[in-house]
PDB file with SEQRES, HELIX, SHEET and CRYST1 records, atoms N, CA, C and O in Angstrom:
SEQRES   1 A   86  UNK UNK UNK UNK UNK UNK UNK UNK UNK UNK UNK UNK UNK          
SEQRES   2 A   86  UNK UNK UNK UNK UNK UNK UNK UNK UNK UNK UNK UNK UNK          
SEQRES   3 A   86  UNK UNK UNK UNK UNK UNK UNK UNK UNK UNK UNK UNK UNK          
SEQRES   4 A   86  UNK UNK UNK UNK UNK UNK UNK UNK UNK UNK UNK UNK UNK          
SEQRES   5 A   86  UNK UNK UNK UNK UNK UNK UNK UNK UNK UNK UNK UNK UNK          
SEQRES   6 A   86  UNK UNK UNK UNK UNK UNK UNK UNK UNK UNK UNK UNK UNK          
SEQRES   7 A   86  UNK UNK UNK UNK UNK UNK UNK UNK                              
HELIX    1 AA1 UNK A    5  UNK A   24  1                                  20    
HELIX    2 AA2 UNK A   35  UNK A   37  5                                   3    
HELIX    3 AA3 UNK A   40  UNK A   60  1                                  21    
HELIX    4 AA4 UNK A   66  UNK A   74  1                                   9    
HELIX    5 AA5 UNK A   76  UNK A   83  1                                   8    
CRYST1    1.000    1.000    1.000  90.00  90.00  90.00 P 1           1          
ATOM      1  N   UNK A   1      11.975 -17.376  15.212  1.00  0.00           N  
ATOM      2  CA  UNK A   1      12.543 -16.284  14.457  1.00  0.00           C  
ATOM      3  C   UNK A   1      13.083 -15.271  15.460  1.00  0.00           C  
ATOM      4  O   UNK A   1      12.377 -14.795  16.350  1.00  0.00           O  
ATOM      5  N   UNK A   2      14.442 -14.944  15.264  1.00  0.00           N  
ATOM      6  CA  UNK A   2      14.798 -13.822  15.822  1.00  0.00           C  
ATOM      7  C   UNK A   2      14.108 -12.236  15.991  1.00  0.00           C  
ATOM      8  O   UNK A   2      13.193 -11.760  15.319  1.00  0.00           O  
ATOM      9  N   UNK A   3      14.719 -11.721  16.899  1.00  0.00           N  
ATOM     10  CA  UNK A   3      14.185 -10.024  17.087  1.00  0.00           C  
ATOM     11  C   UNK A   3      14.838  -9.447  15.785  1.00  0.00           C  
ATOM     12  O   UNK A   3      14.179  -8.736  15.026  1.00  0.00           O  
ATOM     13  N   UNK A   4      15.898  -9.705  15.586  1.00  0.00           N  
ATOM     14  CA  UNK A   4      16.886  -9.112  14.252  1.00  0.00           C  
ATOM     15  C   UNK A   4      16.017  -9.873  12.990  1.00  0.00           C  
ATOM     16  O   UNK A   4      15.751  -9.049  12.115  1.00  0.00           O  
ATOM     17  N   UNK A   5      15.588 -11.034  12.732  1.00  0.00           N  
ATOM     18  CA  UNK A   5      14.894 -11.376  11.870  1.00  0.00           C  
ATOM     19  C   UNK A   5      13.496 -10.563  11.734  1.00  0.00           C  
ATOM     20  O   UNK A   5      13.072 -10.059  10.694  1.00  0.00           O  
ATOM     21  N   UNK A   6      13.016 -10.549  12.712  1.00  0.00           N  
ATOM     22  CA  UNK A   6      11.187 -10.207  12.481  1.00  0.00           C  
ATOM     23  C   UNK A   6      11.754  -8.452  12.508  1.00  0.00           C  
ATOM     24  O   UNK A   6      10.711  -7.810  12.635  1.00  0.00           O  
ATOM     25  N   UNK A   7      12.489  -7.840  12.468  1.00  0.00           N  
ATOM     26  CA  UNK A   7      12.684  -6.141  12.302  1.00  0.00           C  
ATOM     27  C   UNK A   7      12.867  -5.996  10.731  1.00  0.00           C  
ATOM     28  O   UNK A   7      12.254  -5.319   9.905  1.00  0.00           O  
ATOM     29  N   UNK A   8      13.837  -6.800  10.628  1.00  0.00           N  
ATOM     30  CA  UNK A   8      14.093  -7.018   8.915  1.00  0.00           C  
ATOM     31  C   UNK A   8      12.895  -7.225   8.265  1.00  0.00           C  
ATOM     32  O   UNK A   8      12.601  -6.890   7.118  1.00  0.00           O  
ATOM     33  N   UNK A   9      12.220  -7.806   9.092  1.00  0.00           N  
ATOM     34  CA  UNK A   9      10.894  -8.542   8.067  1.00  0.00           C  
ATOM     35  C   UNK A   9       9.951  -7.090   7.949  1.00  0.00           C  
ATOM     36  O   UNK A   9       9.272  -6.911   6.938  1.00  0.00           O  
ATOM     37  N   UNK A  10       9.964  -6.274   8.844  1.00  0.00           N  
ATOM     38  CA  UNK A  10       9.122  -5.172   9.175  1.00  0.00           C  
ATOM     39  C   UNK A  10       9.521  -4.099   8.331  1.00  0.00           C  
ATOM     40  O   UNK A  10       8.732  -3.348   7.757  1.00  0.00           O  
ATOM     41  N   UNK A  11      10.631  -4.047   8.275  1.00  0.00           N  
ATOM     42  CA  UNK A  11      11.426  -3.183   7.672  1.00  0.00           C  
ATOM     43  C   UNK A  11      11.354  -3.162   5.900  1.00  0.00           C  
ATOM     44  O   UNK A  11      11.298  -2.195   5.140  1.00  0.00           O  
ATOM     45  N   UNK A  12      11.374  -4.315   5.672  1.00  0.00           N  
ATOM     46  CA  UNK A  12      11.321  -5.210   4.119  1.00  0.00           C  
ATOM     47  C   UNK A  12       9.400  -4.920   4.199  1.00  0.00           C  
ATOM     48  O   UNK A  12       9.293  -4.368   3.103  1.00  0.00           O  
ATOM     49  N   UNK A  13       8.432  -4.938   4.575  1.00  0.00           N  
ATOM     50  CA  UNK A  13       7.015  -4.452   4.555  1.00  0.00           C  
ATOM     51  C   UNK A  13       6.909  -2.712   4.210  1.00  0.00           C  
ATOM     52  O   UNK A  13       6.310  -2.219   3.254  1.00  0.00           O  
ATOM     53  N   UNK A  14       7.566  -2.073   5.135  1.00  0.00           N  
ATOM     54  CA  UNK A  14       7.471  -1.003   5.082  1.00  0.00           C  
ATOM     55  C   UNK A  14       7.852  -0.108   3.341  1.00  0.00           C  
ATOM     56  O   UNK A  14       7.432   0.772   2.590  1.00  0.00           O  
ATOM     57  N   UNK A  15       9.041  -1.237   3.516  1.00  0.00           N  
ATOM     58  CA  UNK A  15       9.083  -0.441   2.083  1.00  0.00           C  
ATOM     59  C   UNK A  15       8.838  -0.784   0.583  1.00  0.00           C  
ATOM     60  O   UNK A  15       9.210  -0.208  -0.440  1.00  0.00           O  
ATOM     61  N   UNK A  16       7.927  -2.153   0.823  1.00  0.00           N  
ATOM     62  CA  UNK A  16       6.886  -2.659   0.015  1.00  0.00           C  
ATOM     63  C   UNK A  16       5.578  -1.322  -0.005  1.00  0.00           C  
ATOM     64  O   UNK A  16       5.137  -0.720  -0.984  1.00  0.00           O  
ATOM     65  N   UNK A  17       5.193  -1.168   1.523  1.00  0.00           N  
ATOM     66  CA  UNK A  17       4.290  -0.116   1.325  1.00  0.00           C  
ATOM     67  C   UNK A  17       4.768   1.083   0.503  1.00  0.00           C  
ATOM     68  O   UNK A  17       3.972   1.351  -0.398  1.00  0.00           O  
ATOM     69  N   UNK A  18       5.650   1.739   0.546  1.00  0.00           N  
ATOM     70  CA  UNK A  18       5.759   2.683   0.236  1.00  0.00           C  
ATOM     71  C   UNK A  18       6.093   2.534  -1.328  1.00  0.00           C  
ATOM     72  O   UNK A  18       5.877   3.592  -1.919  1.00  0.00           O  
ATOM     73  N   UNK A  19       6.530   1.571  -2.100  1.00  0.00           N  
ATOM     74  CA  UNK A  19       6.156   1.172  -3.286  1.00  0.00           C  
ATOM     75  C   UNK A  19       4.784   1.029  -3.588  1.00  0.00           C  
ATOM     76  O   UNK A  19       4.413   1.341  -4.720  1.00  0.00           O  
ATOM     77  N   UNK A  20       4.223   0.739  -3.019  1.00  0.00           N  
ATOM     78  CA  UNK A  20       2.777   0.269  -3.422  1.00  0.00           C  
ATOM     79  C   UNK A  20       2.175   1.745  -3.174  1.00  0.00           C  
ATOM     80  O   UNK A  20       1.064   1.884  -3.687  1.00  0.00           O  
ATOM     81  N   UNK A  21       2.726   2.993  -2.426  1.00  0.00           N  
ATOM     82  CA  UNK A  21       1.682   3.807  -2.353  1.00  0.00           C  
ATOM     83  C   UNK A  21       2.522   4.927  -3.578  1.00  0.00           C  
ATOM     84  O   UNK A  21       1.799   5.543  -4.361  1.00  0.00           O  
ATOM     85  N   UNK A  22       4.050   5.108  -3.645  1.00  0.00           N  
ATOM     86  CA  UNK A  22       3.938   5.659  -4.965  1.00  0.00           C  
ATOM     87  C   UNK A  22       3.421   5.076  -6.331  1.00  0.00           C  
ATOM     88  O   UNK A  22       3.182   5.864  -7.246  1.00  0.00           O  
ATOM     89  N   UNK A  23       3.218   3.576  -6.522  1.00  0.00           N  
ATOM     90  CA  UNK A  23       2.310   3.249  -7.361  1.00  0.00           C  
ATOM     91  C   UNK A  23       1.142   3.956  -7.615  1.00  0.00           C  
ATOM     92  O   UNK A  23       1.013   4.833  -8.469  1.00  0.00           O  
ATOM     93  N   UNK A  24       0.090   3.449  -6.662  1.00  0.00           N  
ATOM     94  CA  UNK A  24      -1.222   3.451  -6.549  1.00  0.00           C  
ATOM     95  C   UNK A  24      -1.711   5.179  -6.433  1.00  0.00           C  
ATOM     96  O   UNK A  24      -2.846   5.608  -6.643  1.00  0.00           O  
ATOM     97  N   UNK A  25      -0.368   6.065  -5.997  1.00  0.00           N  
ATOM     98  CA  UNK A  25      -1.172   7.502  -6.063  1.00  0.00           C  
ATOM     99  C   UNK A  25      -0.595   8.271  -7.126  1.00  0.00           C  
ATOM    100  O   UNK A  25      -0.273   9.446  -6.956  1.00  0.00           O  
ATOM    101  N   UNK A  26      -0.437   7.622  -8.302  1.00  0.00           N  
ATOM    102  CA  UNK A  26      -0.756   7.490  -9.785  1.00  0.00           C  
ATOM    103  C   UNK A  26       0.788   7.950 -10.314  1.00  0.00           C  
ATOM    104  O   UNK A  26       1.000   7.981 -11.526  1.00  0.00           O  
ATOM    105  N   UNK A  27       1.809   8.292  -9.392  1.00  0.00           N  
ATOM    106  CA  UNK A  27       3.548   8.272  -9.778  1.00  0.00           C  
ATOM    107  C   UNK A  27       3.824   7.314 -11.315  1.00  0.00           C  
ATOM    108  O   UNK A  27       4.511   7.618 -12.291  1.00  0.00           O  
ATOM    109  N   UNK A  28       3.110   6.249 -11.093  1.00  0.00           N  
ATOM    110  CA  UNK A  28       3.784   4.796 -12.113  1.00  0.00           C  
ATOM    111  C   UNK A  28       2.857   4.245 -12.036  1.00  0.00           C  
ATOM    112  O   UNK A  28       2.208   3.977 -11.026  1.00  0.00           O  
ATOM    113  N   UNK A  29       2.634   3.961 -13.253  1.00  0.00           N  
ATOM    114  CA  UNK A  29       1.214   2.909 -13.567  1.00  0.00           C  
ATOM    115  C   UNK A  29       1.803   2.030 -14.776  1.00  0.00           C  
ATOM    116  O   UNK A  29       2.702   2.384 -15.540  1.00  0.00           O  
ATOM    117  N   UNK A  30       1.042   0.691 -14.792  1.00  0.00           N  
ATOM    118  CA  UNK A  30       1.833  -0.200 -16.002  1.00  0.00           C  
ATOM    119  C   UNK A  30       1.469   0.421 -17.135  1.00  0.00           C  
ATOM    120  O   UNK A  30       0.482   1.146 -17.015  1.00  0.00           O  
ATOM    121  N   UNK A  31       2.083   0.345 -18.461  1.00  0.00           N  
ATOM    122  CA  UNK A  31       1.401   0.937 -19.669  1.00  0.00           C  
ATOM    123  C   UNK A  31       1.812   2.309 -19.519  1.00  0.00           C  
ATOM    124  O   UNK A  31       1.469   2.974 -20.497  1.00  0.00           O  
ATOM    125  N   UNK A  32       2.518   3.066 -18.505  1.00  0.00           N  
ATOM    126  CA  UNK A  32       2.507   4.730 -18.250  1.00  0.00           C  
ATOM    127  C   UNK A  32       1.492   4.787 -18.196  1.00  0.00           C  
ATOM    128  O   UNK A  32       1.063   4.816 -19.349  1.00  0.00           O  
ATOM    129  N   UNK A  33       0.426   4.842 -17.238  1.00  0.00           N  
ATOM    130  CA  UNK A  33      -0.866   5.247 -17.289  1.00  0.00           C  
ATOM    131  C   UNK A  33      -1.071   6.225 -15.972  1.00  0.00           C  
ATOM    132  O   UNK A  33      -0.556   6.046 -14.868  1.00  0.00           O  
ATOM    133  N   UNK A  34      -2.061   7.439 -16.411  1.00  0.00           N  
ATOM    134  CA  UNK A  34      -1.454   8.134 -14.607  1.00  0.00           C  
ATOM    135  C   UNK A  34      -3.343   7.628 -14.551  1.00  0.00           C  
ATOM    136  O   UNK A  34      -4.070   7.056 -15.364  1.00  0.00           O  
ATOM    137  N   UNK A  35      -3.526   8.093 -13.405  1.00  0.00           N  
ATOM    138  CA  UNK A  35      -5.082   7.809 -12.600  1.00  0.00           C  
ATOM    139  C   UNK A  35      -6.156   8.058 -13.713  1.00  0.00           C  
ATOM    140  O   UNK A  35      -7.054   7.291 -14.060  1.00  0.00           O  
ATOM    141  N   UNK A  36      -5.905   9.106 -14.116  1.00  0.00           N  
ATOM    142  CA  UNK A  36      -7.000   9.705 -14.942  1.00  0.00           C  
ATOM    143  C   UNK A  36      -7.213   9.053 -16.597  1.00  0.00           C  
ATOM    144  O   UNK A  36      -8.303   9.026 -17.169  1.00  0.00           O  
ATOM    145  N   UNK A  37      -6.029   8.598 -17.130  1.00  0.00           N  
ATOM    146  CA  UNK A  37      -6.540   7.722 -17.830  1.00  0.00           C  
ATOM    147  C   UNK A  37      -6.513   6.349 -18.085  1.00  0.00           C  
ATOM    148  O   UNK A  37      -6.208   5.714 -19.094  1.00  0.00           O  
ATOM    149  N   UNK A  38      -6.880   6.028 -17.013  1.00  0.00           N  
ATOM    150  CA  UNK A  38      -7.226   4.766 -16.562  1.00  0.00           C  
ATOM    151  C   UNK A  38      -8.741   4.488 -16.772  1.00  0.00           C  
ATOM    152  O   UNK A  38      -9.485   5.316 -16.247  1.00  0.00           O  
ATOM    153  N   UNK A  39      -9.306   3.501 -17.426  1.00  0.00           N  
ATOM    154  CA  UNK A  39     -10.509   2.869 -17.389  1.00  0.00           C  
ATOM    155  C   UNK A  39     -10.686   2.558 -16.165  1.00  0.00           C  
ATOM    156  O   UNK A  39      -9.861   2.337 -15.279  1.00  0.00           O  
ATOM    157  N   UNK A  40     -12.449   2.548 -16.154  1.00  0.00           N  
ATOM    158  CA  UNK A  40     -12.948   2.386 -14.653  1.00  0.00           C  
ATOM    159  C   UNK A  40     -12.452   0.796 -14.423  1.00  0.00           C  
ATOM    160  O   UNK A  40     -11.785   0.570 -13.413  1.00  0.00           O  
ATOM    161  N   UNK A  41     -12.814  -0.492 -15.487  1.00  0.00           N  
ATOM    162  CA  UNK A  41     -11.988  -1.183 -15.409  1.00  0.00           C  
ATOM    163  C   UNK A  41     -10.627  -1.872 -14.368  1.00  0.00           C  
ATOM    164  O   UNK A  41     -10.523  -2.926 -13.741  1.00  0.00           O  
ATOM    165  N   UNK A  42      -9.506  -0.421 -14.615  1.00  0.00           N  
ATOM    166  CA  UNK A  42      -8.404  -0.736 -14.815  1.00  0.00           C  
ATOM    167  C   UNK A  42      -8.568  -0.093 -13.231  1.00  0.00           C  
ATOM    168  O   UNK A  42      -8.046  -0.657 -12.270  1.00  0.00           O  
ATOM    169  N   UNK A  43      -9.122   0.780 -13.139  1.00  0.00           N  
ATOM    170  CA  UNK A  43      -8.953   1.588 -12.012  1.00  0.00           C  
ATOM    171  C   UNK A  43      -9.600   0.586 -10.766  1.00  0.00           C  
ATOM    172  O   UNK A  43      -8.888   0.522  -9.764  1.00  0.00           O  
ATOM    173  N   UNK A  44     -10.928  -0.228 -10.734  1.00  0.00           N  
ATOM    174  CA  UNK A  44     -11.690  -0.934 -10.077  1.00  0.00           C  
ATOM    175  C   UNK A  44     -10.616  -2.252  -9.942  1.00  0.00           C  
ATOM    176  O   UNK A  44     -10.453  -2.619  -8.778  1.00  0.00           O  
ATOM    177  N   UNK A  45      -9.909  -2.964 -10.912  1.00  0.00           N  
ATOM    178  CA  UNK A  45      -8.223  -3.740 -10.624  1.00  0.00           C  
ATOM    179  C   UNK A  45      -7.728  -3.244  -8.968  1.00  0.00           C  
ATOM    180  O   UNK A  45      -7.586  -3.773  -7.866  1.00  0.00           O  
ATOM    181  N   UNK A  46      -7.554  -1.677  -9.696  1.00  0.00           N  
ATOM    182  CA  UNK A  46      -6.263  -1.249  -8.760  1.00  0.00           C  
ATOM    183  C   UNK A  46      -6.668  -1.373  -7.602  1.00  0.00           C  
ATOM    184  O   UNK A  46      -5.930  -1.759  -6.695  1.00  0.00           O  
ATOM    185  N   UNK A  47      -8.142  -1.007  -7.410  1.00  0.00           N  
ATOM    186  CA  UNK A  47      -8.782  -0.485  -6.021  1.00  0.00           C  
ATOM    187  C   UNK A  47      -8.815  -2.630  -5.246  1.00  0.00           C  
ATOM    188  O   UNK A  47      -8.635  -3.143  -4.142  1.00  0.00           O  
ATOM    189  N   UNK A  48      -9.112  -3.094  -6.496  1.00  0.00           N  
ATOM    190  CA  UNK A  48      -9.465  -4.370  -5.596  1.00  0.00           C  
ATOM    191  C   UNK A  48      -7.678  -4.900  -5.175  1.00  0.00           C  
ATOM    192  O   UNK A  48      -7.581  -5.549  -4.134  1.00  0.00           O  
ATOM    193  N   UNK A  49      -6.610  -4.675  -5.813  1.00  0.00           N  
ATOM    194  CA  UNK A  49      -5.613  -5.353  -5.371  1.00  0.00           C  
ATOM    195  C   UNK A  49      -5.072  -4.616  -4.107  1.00  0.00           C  
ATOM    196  O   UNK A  49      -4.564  -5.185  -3.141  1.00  0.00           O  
ATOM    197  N   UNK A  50      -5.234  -3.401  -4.230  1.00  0.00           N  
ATOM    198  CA  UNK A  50      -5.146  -2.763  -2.934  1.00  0.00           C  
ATOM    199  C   UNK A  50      -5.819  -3.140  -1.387  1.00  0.00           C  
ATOM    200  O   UNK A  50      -5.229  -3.018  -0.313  1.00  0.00           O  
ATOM    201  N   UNK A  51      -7.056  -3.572  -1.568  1.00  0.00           N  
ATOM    202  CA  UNK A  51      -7.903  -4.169  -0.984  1.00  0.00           C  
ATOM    203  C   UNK A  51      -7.268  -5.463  -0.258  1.00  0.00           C  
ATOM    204  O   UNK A  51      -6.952  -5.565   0.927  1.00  0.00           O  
ATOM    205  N   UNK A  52      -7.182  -6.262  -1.113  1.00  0.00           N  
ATOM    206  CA  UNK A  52      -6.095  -7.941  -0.907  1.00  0.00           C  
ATOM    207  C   UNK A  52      -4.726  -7.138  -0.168  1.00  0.00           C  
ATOM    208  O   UNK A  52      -4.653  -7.166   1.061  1.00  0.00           O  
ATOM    209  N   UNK A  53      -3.828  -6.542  -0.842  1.00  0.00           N  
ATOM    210  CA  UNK A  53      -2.802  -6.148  -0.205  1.00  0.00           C  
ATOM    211  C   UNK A  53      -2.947  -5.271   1.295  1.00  0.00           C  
ATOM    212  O   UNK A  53      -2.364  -5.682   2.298  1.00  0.00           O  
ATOM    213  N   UNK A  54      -3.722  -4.125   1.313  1.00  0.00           N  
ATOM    214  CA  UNK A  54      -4.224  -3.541   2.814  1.00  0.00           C  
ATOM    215  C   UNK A  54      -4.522  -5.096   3.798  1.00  0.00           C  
ATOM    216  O   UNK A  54      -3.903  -5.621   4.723  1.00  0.00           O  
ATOM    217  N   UNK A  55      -5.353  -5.334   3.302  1.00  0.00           N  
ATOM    218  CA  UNK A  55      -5.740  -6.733   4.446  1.00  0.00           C  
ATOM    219  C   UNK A  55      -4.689  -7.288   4.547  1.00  0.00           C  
ATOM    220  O   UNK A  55      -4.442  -7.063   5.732  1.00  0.00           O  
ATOM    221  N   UNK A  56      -3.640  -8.018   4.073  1.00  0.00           N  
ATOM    222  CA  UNK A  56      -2.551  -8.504   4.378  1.00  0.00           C  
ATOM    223  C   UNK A  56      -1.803  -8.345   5.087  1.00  0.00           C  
ATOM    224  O   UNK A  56      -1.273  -9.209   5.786  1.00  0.00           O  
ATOM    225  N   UNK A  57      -1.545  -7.007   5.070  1.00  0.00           N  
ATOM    226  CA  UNK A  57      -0.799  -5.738   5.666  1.00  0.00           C  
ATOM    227  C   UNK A  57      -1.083  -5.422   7.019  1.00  0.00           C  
ATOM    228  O   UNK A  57      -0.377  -5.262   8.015  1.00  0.00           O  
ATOM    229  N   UNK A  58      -2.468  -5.367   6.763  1.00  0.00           N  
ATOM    230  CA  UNK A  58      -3.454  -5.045   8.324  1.00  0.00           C  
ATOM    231  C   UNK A  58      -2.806  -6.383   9.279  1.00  0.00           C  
ATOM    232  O   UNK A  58      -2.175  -6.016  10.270  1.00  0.00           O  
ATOM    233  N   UNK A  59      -2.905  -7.789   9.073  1.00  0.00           N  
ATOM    234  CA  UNK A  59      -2.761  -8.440   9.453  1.00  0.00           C  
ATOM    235  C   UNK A  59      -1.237  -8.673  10.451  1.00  0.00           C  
ATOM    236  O   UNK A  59      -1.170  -8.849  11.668  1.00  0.00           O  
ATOM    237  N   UNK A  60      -0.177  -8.601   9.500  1.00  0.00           N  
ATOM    238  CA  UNK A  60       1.073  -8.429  10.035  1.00  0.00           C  
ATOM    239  C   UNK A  60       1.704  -7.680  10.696  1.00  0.00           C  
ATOM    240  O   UNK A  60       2.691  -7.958  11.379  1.00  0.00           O  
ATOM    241  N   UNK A  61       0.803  -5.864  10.451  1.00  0.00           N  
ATOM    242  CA  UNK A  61       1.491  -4.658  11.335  1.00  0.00           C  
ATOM    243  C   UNK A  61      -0.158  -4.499  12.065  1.00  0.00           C  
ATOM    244  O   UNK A  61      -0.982  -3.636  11.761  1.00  0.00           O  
ATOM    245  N   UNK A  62      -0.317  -5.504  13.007  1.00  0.00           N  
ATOM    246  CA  UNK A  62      -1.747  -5.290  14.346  1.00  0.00           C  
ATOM    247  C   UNK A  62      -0.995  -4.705  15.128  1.00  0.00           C  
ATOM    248  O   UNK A  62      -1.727  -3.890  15.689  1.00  0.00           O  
ATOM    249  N   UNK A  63       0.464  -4.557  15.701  1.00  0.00           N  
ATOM    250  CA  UNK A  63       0.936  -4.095  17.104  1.00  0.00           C  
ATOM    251  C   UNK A  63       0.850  -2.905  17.554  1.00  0.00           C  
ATOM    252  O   UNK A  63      -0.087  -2.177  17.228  1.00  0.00           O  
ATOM    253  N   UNK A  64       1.825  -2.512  18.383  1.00  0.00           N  
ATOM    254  CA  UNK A  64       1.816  -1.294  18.444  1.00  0.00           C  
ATOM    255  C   UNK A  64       3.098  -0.496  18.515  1.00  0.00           C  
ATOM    256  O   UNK A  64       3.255   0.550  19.145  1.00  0.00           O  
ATOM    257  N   UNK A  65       4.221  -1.299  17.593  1.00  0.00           N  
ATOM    258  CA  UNK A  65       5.460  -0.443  17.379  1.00  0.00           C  
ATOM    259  C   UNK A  65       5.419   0.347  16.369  1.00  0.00           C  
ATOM    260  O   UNK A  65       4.579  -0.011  15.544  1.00  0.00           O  
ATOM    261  N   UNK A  66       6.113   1.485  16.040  1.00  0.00           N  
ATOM    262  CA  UNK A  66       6.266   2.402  15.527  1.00  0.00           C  
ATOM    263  C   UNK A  66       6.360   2.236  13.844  1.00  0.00           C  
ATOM    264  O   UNK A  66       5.913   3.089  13.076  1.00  0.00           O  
ATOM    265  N   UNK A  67       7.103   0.831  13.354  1.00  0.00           N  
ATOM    266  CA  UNK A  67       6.779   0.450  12.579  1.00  0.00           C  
ATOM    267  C   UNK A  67       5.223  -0.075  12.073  1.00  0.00           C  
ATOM    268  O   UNK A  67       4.971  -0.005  10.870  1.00  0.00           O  
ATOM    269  N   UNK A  68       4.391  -0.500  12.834  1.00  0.00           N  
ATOM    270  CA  UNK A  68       3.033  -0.925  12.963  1.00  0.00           C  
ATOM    271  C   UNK A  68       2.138   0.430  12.416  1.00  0.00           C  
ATOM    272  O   UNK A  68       1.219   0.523  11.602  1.00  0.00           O  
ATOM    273  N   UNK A  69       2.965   1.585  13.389  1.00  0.00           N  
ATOM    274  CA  UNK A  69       1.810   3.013  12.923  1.00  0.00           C  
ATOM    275  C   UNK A  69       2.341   3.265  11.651  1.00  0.00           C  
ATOM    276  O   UNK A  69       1.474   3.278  10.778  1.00  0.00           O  
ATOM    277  N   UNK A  70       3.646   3.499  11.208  1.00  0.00           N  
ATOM    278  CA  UNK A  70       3.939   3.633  10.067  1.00  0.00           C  
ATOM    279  C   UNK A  70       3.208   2.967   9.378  1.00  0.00           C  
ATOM    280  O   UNK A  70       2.384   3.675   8.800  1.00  0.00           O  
ATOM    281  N   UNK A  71       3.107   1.778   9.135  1.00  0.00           N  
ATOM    282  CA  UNK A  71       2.458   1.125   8.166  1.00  0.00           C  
ATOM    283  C   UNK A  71       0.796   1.425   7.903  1.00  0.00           C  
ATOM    284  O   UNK A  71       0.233   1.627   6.827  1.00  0.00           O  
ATOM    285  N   UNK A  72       0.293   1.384   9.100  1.00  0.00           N  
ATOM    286  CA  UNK A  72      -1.078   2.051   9.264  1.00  0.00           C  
ATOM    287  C   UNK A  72      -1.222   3.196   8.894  1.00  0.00           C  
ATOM    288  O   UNK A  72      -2.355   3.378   8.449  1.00  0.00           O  
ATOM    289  N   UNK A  73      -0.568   4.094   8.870  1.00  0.00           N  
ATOM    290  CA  UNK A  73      -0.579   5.734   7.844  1.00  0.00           C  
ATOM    291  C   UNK A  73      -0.616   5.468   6.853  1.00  0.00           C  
ATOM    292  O   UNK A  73      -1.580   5.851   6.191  1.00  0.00           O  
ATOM    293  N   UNK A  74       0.549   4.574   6.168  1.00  0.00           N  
ATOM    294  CA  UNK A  74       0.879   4.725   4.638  1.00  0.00           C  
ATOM    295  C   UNK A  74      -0.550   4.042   4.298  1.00  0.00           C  
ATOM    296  O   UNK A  74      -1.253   4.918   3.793  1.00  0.00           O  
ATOM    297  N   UNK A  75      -1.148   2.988   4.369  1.00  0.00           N  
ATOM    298  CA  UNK A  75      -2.123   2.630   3.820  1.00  0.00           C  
ATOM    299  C   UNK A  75      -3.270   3.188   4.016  1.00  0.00           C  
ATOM    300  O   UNK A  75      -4.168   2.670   3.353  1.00  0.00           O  
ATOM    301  N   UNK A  76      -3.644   4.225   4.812  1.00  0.00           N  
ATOM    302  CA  UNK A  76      -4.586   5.188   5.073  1.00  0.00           C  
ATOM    303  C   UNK A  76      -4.572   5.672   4.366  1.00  0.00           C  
ATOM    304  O   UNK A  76      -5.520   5.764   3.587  1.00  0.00           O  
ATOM    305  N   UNK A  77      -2.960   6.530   4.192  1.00  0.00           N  
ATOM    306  CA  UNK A  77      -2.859   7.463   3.245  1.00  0.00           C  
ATOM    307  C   UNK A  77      -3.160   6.984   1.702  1.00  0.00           C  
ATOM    308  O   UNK A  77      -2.864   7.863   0.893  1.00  0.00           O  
ATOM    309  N   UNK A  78      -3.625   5.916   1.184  1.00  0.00           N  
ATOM    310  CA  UNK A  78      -2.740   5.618   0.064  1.00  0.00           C  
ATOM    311  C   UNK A  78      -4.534   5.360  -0.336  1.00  0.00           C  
ATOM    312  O   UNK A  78      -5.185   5.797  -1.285  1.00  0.00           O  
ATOM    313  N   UNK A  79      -4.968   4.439   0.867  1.00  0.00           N  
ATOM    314  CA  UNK A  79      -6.657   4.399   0.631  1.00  0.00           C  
ATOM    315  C   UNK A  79      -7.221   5.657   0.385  1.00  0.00           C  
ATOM    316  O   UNK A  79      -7.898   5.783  -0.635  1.00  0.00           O  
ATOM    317  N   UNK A  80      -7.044   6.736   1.238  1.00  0.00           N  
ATOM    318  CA  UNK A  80      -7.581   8.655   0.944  1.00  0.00           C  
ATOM    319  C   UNK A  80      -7.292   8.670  -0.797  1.00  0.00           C  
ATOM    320  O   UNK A  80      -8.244   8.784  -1.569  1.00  0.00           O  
ATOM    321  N   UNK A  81      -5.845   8.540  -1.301  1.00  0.00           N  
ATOM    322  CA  UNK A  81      -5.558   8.842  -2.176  1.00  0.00           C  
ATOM    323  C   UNK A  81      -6.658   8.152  -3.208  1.00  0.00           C  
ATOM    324  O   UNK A  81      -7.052   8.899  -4.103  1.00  0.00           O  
ATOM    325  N   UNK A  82      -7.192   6.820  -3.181  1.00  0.00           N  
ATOM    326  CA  UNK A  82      -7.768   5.933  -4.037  1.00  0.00           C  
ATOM    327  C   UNK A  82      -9.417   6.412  -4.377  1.00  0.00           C  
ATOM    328  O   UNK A  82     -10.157   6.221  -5.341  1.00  0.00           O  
ATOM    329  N   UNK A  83      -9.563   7.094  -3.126  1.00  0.00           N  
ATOM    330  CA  UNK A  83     -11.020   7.090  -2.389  1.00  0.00           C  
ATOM    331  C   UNK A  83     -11.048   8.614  -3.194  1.00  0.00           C  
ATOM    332  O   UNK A  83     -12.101   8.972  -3.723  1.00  0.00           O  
ATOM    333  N   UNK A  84     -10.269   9.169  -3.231  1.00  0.00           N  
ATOM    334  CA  UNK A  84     -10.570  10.888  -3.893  1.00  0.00           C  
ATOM    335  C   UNK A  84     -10.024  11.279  -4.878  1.00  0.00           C  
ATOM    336  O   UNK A  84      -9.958  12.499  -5.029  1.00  0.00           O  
ATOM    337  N   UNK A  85      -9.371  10.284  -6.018  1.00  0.00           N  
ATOM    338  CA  UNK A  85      -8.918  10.292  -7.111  1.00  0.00           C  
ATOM    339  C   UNK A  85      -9.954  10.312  -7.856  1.00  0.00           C  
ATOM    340  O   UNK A  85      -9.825  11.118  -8.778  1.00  0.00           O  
ATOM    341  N   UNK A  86     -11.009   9.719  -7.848  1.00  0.00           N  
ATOM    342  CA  UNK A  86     -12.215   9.882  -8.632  1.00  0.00           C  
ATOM    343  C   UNK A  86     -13.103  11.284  -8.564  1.00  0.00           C  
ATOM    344  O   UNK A  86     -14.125  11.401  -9.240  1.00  0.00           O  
TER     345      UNK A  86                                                      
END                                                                             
């Protein structure tokens, strides 16, 4: 795979994350649902797919380019958000 391929690929992650963190910090929820009325249920879902998706994530941005820290913020940030919504 190219350098121009694997940037694209980084690039195309990044802004998966940032979908996934205006999701998850309660912007858009399926059903219109914001955080708060969400069943523990629905909410314990969110926290576990986040979980699967962070690890994934973790996996592909290990380096140490700038894209890598980016990605490592947003899912920090997005875990804080999950972790103190309750």
């Amino acid at each position: 795979m190219g350098i121009l391929e694997k940037e694209i690929k980084k690039v195309f992650a990044v802004v998966v994350l940032v979908i996934v963190s205006v999701t998850v910090s309660g912007c858009v929820y399926a059903d219109n649902k914001s955080w708060g009325d969400m069943t523990y249920e629905e909410k314990q879902e969110v926290k576990q797919e986040y979980a699967e998706i962070k690890e994934e994530l973790e996996e592909e941005f290990s380096g140490d380019s700038i894209e890598d820290g980016l990605a490592s913020y947003i899912l920090d940030a997005v875990g804080a958000v999950i972790e103190n919504a309750d």
